[in-house]
C-alpha positions in Angstrom: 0.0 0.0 0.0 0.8 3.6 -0.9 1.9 5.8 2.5 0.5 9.4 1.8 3.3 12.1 3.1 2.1 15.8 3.9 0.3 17.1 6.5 -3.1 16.7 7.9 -5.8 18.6 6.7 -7.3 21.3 9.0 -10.8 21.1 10.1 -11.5 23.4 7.3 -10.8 21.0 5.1 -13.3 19.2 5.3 -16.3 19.5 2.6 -19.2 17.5 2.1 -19.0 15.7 -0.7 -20.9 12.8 -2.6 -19.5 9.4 -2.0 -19.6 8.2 -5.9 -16.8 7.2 -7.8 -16.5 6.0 -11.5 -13.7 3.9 -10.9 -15.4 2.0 -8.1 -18.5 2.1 -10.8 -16.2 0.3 -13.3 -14.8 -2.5 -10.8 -16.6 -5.7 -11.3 -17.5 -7.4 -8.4 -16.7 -4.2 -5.8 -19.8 -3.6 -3.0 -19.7 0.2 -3.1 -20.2 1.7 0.4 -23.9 3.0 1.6 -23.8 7.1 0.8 -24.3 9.2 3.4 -25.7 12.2 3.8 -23.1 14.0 5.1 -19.6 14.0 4.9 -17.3 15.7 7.6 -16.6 19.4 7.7 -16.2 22.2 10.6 -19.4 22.9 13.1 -19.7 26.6 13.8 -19.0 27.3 17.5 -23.0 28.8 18.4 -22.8 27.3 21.3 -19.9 28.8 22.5 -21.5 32.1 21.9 -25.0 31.3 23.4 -23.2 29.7 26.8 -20.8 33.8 26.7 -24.6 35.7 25.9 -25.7 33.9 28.8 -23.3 34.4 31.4 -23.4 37.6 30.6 -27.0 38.2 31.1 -26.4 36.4 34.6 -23.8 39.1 35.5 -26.1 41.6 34.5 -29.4 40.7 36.3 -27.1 40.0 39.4 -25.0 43.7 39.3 -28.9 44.7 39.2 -30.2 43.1 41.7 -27.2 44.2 43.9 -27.9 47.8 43.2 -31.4 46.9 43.6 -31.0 46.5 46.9 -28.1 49.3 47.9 -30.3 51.4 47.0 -33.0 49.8 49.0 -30.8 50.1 52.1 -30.1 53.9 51.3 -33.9 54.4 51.2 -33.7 53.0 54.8 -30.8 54.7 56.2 -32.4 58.1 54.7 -35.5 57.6 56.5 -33.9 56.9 59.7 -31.6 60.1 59.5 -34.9 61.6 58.7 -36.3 60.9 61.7 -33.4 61.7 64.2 -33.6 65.2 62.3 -37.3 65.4 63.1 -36.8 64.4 66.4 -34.0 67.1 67.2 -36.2 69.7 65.5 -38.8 69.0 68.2 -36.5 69.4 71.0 -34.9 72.3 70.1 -38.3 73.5 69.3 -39.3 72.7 72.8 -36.4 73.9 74.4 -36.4 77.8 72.3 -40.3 77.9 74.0 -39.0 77.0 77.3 -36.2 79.7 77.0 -38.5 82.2 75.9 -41.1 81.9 78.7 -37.9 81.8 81.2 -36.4 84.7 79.8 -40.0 86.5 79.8 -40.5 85.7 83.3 -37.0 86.4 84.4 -37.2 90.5 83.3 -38.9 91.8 86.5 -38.6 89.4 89.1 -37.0 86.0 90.4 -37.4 82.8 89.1 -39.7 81.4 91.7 -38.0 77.9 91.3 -37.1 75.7 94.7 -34.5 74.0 95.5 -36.0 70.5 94.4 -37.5 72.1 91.0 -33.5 73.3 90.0 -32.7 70.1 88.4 -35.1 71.1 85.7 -33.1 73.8 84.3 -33.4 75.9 80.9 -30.8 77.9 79.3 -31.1 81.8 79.3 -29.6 84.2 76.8 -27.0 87.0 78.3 -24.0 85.2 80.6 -20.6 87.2 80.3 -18.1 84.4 80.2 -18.6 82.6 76.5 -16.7 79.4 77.7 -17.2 76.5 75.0 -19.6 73.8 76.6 -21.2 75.7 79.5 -24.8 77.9 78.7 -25.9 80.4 81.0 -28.6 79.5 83.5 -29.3 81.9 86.7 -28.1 85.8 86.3 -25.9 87.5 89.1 -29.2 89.1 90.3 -31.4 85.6 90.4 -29.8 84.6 94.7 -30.2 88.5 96.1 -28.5 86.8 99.1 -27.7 90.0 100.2 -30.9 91.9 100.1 -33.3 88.7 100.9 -31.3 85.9 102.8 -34.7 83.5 103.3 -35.5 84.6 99.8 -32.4 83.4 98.1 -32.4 80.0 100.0 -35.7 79.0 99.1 -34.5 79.8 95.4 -32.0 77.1 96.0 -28.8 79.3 96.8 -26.6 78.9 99.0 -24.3 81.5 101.2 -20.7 80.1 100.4 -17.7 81.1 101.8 -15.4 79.4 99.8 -16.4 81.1 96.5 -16.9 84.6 98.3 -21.0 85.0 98.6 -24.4 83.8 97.7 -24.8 81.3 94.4 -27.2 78.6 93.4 -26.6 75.2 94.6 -26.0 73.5 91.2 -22.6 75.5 90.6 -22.1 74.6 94.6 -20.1 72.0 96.4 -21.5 70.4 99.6 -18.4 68.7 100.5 -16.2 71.1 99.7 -17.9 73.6 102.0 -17.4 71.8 105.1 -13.8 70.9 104.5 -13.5 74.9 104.2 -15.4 75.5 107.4 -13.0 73.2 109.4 -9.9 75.4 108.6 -8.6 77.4 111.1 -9.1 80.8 111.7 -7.3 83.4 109.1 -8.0 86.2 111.8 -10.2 88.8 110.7 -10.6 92.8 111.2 -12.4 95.8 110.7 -9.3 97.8 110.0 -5.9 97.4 108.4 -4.1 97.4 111.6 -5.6 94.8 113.5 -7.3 96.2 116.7 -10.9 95.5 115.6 -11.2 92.0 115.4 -14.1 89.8 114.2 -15.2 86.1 115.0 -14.9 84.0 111.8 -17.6 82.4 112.2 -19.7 85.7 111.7 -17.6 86.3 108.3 -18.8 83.3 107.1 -22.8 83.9 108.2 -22.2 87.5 107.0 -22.8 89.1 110.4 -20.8 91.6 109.5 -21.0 95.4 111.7 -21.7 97.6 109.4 -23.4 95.1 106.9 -21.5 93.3 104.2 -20.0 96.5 102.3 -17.6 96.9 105.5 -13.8 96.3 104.2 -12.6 93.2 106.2 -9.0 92.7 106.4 -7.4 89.1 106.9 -3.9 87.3 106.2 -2.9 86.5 102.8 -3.5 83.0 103.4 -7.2 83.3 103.3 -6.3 84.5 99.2 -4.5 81.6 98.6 -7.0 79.1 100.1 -9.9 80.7 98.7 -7.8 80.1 94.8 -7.1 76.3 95.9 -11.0 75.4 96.5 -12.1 77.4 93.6 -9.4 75.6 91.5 -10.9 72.2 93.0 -14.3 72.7 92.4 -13.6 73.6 89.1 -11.5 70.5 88.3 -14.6 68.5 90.6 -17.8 69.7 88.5 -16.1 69.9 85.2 -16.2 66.2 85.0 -20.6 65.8 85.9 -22.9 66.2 83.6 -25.2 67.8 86.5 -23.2 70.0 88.1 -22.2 73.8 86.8 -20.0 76.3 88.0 -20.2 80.1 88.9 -18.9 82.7 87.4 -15.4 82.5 89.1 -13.8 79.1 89.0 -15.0 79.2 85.3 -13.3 82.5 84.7 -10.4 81.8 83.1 -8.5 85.2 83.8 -9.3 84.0 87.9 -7.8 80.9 86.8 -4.4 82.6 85.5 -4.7 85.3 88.8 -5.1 82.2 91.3 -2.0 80.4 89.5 0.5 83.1 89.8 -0.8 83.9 93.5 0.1 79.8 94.1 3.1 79.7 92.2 4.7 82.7 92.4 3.3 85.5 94.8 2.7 83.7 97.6 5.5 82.4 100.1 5.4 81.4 104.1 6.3 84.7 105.3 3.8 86.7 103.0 0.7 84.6 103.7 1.3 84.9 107.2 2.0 88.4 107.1 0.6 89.9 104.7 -3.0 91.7 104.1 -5.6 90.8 101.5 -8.4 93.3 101.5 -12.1 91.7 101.3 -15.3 93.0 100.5 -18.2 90.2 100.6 -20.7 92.6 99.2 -18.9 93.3 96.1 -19.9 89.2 95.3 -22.6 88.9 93.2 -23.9 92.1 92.8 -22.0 94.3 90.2 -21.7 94.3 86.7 -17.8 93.1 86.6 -15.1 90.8 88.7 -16.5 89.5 91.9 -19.7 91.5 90.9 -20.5 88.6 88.6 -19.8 86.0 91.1 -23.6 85.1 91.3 -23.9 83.9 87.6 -24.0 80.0 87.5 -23.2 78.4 84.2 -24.2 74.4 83.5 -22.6 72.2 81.0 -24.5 71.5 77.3 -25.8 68.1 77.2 
């Protein structure tokens, strides 16, 4: 037999073609093979295309369905931001009303608040100290310790010695009060050289002769304790929530006065000898320094 050399035909080599041939015709005796229909030749790859159309159609209904629902979940998160806003806008709504009818009432007299009824407190416009995250609750006028003692307690202020004169209770320190009651006596006069002496214990009760415009004279000591408690009950009430503070541990230029008086100004020999000038009716009833002692200030929530 023949061996055919060259090289194999491609699949595009293939035609159909009919299986008839003379010379098989002419042989005598040769069967000739069945014809079939078909002979071999290259499918075309459709169903390579159809399986890529279709995975591509997956990928596309899916990337749909995905945004589909992102979007469905923005919808949701929209709506509940939506309602958070509404829900602010109410209380702020509620508390501008409350301020207003505060305010209103506050022009020409007292708030007629108790002490049980301060914890339900409402911001008031004015306030001289604009110290971020504190608002402005009871003016320098709202105790009137001086004027109306019985009056000013059953507002909920309190006479105290530590911070110089009447304030509300909120920007008040219980504890810190009767540790300053227990120290000893600073020594106190009605004149700058000493022969007029005064019990302490009518300093603090402000059963003063004379009333509480007379000029009291003391050690220097007495300055530098009064700048330590202040100091503390700053540092104490700046970390509540329910607490405030007055208008002089939150003063900052008190702050800086009190640090060089610790730090610097005072020594042994000049606390011990030397005079501080005090005035407890200057507190809480002027218009600037100790003047604005009354003002309490309370911490935004």
């Amino acid at each position: 037999m023949e061996v055919l050399s060259g090289s194999r035909p491609g699949n595009g080599a293939y035609e159909k073609v009919a299986l008839t041939d003379p010379e098989l015709d002419s042989d005598q005796g040769t069967t000739t093979p069945t014809n079939w229909p078909y002979g071999l030749r290259r499918r075309h790859p459709r169903t390579l295309l159809s399986t890529l159309w279709l995975c591509t159609r997956v990928v596309f209904i899916t990337a749909s369905v995905a945004a589909w629902a992102a979007s469905m979940w923005l919808v949701y998160l929209t709506s509940q931001e939506l309602g958070q806003a509404r829900s602010l806008i109410t209380n702020i709504t509620t508390v501008a009303s409350t301020t207003t009818t505060t305010t209103t009432s506050n022009e020409h007299r007292p708030h007629p608040h108790t002490h049980q009824e301060t914890h339900n407190i409402g911001f008031i416009p004015g306030g001289t100290l604009p110290v971020a995250g504190y608002g402005f609750v009871y003016n320098t006028s709202y105790c009137n310790g001086w004027e109306d003692p019985q009056g000013a307690k059953a507002r909920g202020c309190v006479l105290d010695p530590t911070q110089g004169g009447w304030v509300h209770e909120l920007c008040h320190d219980p504890g810190l009060l009767r540790e300053w009651m227990k120290l000893p006596d600073f020594g106190w006069y009605l004149d700058p050289k000493r022969k007029h002496r005064i019990p302490q214990e009518k300093v603090w009760a402000a059963d003063i002769p004379g009333g509480v415009m007379t000029p009291l004279y003391t050690v220097m000591d007495f300055h530098v304790q009064h700048c330590k408690f202040v100091m503390r009950l700053r540092i104490k009430h700046a970390m509540r929530k329910n607490r405030g503070l007055g208008y002089i541990p939150l003063d900052p230029s008190h702050t800086l006065h009190c640090l060089n008086l610790i730090t610097e100004e005072a020594t042994p020999e000049t606390k011990a000898k030397e005079l501080t000038k005090v005035i407890l009716g200057v507190f809480g009833g002027g218009t600037e320094g100790f003047g604005l002692g009354g003002e309490c200030y309370m911490p935004l929530q």
